[in-house]
DSSP file (Angstrom, degrees, kcal/mol; ACC not computed):
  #  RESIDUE AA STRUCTURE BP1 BP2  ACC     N-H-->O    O-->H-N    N-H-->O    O-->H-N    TCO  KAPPA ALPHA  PHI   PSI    X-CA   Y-CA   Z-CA
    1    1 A X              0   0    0      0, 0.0     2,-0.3     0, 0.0     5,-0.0   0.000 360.0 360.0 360.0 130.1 -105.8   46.5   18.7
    2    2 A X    >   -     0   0    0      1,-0.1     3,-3.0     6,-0.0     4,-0.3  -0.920 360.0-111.6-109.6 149.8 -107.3   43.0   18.2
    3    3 A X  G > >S+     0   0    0      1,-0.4     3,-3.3    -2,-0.3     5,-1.1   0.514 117.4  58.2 -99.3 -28.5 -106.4   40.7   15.7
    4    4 A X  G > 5S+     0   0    0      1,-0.3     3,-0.8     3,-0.2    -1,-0.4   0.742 104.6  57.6 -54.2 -32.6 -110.3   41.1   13.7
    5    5 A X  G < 5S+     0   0    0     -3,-3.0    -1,-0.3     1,-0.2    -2,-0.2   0.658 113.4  40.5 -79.8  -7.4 -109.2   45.0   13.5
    6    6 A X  G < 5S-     0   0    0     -3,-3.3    -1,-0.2    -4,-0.3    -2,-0.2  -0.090 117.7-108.0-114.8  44.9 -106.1   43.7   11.6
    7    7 A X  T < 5S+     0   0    0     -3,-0.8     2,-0.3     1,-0.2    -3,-0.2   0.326  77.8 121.3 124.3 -65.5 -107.3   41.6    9.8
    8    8 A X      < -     0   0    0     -5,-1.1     2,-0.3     3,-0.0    -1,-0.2  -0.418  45.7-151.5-114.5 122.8 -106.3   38.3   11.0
    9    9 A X        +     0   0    0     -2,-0.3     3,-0.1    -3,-0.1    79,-0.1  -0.994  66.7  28.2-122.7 139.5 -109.4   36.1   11.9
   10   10 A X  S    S-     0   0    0     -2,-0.3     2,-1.0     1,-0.1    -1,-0.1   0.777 108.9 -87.6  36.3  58.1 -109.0   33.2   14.6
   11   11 A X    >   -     0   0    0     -3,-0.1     3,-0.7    73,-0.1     4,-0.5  -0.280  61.1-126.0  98.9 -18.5 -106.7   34.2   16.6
   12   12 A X  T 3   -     0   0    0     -2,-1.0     4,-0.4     1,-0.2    73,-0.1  -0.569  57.9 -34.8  98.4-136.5 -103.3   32.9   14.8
   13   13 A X  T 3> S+     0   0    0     -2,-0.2     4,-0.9     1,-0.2     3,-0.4   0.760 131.0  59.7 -90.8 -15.1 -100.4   30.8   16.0
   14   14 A X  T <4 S+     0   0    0     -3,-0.7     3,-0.3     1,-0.3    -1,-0.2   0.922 108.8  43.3 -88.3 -23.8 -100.5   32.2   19.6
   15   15 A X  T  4 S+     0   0    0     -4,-0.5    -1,-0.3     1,-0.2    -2,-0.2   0.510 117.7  44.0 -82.9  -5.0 -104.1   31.1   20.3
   16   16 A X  T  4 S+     0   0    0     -3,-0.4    -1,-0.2    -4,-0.4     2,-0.2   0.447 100.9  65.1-117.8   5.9 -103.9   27.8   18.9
   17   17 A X     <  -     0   0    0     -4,-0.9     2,-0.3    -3,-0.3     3,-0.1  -0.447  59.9-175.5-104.7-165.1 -100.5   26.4   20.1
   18   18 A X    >>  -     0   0    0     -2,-0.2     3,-1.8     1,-0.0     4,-0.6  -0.892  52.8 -88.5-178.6 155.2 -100.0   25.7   24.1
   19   19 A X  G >4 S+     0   0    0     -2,-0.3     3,-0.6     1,-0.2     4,-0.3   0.729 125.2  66.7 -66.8 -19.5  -97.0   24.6   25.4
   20   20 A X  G 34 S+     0   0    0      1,-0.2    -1,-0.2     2,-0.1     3,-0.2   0.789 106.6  52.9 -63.2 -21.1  -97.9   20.7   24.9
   21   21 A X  G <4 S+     0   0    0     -3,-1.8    -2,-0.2     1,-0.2    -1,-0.2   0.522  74.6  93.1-102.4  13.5  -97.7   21.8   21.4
   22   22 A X  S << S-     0   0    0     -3,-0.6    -1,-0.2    -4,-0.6    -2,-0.1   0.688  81.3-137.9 -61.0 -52.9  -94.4   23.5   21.1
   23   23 A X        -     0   0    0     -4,-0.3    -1,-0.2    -3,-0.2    50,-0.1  -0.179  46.7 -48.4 109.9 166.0  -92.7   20.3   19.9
   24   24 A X  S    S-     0   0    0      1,-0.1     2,-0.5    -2,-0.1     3,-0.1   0.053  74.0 -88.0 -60.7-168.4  -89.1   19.6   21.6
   25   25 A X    >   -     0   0    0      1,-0.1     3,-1.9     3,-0.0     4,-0.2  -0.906  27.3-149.0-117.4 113.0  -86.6   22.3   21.6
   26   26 A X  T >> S+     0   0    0     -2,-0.5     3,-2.1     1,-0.3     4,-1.3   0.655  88.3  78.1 -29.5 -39.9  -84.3   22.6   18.4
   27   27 A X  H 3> S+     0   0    0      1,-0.3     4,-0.5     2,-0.2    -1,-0.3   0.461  85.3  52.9 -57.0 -11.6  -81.7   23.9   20.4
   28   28 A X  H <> S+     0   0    0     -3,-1.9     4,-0.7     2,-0.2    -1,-0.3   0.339 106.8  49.8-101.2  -0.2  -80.4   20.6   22.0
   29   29 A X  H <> S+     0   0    0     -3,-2.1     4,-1.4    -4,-0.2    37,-0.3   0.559 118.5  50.1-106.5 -17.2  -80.0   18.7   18.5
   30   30 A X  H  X S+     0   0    0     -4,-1.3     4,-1.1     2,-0.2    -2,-0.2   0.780 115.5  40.4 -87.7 -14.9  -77.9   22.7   18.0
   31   31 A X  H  X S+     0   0    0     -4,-0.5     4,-2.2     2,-0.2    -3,-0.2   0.848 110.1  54.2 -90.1 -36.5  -75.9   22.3   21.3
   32   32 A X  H  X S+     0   0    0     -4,-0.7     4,-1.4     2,-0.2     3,-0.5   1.000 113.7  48.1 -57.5 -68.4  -75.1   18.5   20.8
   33   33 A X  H >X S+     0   0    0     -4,-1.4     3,-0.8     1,-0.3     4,-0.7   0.813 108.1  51.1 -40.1 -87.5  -73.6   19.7   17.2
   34   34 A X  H 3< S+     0   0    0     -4,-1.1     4,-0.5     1,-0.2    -1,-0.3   0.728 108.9  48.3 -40.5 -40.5  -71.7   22.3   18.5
   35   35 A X  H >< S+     0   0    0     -4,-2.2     3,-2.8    -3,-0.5     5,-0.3   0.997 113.0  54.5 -51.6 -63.0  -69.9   19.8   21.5
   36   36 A X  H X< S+     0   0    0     -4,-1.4     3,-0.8    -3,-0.8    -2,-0.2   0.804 104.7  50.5 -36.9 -53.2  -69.3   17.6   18.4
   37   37 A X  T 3< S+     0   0    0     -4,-0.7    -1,-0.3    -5,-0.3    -2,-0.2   0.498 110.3  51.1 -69.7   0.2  -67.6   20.6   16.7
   38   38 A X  T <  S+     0   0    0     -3,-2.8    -1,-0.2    -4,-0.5    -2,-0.2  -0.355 107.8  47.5-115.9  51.2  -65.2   21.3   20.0
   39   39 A X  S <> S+     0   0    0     -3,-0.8     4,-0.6    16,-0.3    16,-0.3   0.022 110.9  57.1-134.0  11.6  -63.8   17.9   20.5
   40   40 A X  T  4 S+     0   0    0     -5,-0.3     4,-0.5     3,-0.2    -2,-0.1   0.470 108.1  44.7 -88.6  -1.4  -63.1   18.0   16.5
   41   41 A X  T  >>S+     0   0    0      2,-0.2     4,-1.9    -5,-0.1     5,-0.6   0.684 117.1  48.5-104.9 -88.4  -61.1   21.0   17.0
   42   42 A X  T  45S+     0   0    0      2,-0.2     6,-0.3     1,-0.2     4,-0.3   0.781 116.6  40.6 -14.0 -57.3  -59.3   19.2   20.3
   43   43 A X  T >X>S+     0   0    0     -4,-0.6     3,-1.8     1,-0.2     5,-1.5   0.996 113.8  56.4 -90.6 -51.8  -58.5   16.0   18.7
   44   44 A X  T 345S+     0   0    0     -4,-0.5    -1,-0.2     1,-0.3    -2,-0.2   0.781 116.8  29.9 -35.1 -22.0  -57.6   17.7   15.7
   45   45 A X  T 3<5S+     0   0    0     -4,-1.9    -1,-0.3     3,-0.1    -2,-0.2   0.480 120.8  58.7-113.1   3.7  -55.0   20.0   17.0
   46   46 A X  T <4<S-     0   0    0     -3,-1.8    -2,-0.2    -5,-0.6    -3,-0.1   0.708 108.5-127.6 -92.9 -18.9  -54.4   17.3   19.5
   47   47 A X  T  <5 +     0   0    0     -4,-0.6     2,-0.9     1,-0.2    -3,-0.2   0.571  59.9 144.7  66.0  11.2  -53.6   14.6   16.6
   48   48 A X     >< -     0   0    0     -5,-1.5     4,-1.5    -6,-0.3    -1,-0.2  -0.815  27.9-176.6-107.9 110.0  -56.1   12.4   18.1
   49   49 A X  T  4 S+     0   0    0     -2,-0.9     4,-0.3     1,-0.2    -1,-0.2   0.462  83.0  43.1 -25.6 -51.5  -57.8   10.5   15.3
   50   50 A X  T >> S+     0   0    0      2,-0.2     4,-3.2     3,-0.2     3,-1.1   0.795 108.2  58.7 -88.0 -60.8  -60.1    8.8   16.9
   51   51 A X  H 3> S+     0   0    0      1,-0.2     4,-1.8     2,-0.2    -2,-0.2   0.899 109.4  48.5 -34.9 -61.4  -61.1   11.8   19.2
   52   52 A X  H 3< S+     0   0    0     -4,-1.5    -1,-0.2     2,-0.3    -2,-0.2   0.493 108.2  61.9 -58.7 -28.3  -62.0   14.0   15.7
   53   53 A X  H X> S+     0   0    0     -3,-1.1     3,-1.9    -4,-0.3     4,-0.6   0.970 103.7  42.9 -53.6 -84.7  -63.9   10.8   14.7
   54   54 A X  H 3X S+     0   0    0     -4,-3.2     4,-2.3     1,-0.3     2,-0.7   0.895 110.3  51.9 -45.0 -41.0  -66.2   10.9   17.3
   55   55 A X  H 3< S+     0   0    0     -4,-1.8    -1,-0.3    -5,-0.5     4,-0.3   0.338 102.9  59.7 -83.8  30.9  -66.8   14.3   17.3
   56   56 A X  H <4 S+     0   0    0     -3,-1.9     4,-0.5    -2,-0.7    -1,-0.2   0.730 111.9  44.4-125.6 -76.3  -67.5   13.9   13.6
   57   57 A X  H  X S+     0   0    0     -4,-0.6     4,-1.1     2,-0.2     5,-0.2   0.756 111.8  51.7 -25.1 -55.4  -70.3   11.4   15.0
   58   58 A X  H >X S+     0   0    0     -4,-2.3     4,-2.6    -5,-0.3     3,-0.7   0.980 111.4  47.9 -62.8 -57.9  -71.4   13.7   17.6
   59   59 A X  H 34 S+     0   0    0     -4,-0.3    -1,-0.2    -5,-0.3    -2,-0.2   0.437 108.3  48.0 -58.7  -6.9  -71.8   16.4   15.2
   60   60 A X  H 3> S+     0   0    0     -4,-0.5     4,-1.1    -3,-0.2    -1,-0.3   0.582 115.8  50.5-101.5 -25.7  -73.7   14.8   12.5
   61   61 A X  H <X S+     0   0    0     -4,-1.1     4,-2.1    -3,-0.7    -2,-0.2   0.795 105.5  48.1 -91.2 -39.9  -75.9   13.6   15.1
   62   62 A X  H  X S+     0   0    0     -4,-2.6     4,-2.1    -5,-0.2    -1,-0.2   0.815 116.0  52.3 -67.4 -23.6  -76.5   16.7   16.9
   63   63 A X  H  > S+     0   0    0      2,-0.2     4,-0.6    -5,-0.2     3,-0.3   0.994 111.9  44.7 -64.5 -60.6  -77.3   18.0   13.0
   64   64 A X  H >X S+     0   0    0     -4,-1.1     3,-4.2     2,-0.3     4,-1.6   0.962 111.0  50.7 -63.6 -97.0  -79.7   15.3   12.3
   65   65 A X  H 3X S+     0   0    0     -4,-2.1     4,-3.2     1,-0.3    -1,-0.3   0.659 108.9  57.4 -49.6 -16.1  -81.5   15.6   15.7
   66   66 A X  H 3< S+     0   0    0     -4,-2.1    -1,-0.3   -37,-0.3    -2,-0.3   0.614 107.3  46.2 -59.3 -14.9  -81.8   19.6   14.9
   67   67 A X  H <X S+     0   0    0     -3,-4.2     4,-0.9    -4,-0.6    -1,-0.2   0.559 110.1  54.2-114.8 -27.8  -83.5   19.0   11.9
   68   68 A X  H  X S+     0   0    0     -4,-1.6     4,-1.3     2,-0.2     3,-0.4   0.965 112.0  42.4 -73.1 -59.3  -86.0   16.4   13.4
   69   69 A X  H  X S+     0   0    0     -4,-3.2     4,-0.5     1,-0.3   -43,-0.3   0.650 107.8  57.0 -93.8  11.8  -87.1   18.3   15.9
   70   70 A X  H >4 S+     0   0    0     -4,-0.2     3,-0.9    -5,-0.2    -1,-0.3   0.880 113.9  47.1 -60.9 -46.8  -87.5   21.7   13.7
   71   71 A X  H >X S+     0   0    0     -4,-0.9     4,-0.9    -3,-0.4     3,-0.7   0.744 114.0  49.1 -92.8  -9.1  -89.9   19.5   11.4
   72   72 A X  H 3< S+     0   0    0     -4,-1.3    -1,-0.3     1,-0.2    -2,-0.2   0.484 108.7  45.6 -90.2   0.0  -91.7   18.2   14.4
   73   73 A X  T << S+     0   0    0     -3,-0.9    -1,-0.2    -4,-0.5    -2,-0.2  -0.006 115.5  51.4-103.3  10.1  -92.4   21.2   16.1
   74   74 A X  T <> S+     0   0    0     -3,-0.7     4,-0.7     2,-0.1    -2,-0.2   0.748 114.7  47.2-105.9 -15.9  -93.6   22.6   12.4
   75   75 A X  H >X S+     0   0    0     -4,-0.9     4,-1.3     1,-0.2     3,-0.6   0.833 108.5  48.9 -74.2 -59.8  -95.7   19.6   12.3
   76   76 A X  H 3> S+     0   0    0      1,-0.2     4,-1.8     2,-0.2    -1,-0.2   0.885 115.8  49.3 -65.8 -27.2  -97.2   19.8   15.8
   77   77 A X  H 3> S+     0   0    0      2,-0.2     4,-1.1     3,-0.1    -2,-0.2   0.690 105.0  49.3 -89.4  -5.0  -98.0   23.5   14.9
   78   78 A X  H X<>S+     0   0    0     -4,-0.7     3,-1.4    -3,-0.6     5,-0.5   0.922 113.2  53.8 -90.6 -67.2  -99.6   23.2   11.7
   79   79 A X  H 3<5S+     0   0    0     -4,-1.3    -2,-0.2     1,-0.3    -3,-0.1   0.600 114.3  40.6   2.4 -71.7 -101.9   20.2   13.8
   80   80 A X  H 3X5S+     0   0    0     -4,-1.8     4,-3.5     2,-0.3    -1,-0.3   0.815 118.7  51.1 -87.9 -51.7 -102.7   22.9   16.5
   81   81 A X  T X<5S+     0   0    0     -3,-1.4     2,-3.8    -4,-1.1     3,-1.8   0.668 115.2  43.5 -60.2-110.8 -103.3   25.7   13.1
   82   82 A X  T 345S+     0   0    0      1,-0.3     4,-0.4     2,-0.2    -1,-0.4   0.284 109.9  50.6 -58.6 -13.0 -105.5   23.4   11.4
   83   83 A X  T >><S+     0   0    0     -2,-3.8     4,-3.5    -5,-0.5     3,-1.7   0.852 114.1  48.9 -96.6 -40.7 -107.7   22.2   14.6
   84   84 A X  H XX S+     0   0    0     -4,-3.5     3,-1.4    -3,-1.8     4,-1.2   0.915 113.2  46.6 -53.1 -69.4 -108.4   26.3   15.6
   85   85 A X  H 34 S+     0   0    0      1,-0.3    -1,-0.2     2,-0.3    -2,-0.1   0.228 106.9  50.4 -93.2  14.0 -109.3   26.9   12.4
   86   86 A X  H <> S+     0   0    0     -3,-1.7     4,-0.7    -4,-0.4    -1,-0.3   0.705 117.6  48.9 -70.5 -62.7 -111.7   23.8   12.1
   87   87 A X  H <X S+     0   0    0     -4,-3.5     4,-1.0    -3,-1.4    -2,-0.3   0.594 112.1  47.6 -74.2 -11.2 -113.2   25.5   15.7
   88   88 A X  H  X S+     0   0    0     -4,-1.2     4,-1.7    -5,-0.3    -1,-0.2   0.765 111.1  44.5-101.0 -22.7 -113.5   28.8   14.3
   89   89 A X  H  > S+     0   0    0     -5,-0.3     4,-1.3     2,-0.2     5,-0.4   0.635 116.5  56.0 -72.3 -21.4 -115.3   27.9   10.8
   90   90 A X  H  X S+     0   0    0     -4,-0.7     4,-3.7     2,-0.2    -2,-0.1   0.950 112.7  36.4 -58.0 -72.8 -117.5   25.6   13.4
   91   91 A X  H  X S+     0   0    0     -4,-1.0     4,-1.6     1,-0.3    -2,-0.2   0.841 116.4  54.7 -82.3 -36.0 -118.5   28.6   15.6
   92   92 A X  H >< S+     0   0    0     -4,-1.7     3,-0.7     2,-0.2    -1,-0.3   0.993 111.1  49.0 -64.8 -47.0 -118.8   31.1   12.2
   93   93 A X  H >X>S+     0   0    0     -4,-1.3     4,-3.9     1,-0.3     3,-1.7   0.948 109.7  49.7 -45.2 -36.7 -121.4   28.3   10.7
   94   94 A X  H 3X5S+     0   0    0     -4,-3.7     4,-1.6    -5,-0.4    -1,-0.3   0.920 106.0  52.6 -85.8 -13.2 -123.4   28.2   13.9
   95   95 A X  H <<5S+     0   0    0     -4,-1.6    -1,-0.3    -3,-0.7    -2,-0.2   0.120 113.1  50.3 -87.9  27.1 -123.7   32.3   14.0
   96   96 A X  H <>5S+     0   0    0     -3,-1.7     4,-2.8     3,-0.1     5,-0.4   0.686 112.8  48.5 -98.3 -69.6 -125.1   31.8   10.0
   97   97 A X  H  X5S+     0   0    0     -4,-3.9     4,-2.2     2,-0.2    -2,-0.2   0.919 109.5  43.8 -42.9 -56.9 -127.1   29.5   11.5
   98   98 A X  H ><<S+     0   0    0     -4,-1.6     3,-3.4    -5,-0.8    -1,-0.2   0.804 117.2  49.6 -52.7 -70.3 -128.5   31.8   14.7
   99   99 A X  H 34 S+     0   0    0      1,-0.3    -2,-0.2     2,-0.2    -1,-0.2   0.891 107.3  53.2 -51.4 -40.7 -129.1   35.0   12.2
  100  100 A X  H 3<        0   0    0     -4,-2.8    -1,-0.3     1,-0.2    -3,-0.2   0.924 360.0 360.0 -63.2 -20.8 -131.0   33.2    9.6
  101  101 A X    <<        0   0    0     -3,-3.4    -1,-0.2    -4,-2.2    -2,-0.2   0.802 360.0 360.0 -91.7 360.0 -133.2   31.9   12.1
């Protein structure tokens, strides 16, 4: 079934992103948080103060980079939406253009 039999005209997100426009991977600002939340649990049950700090740090930082690169991979993909569907109103004008002439 193709996407003009459902519907869907110019081809969606899968034909207009590429892997240059996938944006970084959310998952490293979600693995840095999570490291951040097991050396707060170590120096907490460890009594090291300082340790639980830093992983305080770590984890707000790992938060922080999850959240940047979520809004820069929605950023790069609305970019990608918005240039296909610039090139597919292009290429519908010029087949107005061919049948009226």
């Amino acid at each position: 079934m193709s996407n003009e039999a459902g519907g869907v005209q110019g081809g969606g997100l899968s034909h207009a992103t590429s892997e240059n426009d996938a944006g970084p991977d959310p998952v490293i600002g979600a693995g840095i948080a999570l490291l951040g939340i097991f050396l707060m649990g170590v120096g907490g049950a460890a009594g090291a103060h300082y340790l639980f700090n830093f992983g305080v740090l770590v984890a707000v930082l790992g938060a922080v980079l999850f959240v940047l690169f979520v809004a820069l991979t929605a950023l790069k993909q609305r970019r990608a939406l918005g240039a296909a569907s610039r090139a597919s109103s292009a290429e519908s004008a010029a087949e107005q253009r061919d049948a009226r002439d």
